[in-house]
N, C-alpha and C positions, 0 to 999 in steps of 0.2 A: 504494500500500500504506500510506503514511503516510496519509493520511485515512482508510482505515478503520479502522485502531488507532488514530488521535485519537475519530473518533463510536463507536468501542466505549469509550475512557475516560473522554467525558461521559457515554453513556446509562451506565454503571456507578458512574458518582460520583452521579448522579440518583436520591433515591429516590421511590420512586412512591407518591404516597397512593391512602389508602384512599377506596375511590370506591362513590356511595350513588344510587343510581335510584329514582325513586317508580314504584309501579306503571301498568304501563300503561292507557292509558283509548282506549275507541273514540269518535272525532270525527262528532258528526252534522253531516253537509252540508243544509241545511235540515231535513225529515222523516224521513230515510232517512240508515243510517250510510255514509260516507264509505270507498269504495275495494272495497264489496260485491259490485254489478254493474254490468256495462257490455252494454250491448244485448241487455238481458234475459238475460244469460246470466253463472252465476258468475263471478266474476272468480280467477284462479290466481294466487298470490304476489303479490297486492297492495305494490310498497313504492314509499313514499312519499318524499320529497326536498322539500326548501325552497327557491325560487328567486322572486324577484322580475321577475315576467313581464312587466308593463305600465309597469317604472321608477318609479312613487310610492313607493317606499321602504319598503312593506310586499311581506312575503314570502308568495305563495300557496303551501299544498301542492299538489304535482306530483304524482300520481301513475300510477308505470307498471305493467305487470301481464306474468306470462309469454307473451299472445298479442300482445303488442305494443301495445296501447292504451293510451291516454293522458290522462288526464282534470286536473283542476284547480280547486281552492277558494282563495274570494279571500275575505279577512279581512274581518269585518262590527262593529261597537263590540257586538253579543251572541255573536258567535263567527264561524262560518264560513259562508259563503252555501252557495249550490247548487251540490252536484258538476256541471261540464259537461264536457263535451269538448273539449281543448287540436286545436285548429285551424291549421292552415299560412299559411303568406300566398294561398294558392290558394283559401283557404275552404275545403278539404277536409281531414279530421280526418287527425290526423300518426296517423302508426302506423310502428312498428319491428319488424323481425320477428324474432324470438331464433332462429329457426332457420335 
């Protein structure tokens, strides 16, 4: 009980500033924007994640989608390469199934 009435009397002594977003911009993965479709078929709540997949110290966006697929852009000195498909150590593309 003591610790939660200690982190309730820092987050209360902490004031929160005032926080400022630029608008959002859609990411083209070479020609085509980034997180659209996946095997020719729309893609459903596209969201994206940052994760450094191959260890060189740059972060590709991840992206997963409500049917479980998985795709992935890797940072290029003009922006961002080609959406592909994030692949298992099997060679066969990961998929997670939300249901």
């Amino acid at each position: 009980m003591f610790r939660v009435a200690l982190l309730g009397a820092c987050v209360a002594a902490t004031p929160l500033a005032a926080q400022s977003f630029e608008a959002p911009t859609r990411i083209k993965a070479g020609e085509k924007f980034a997180g659209h479709e996946l095997g020719g078929r729309d893609r459903l709540y596209p969201s994206p994640a940052l994760h450094d997949l191959d260890g060189d110290g740059k972060r590709e966006i991840v992206i997963g989608d409500l049917f479980g697929g998985l795709t992935y852009l890797s940072p290029t000195k003009d922006g961002w390469g080609e959406e592909k498909v994030l692949n298992g150590a099997d060679g066969k593309p990961l998929k997670f199934n939300n249901w």
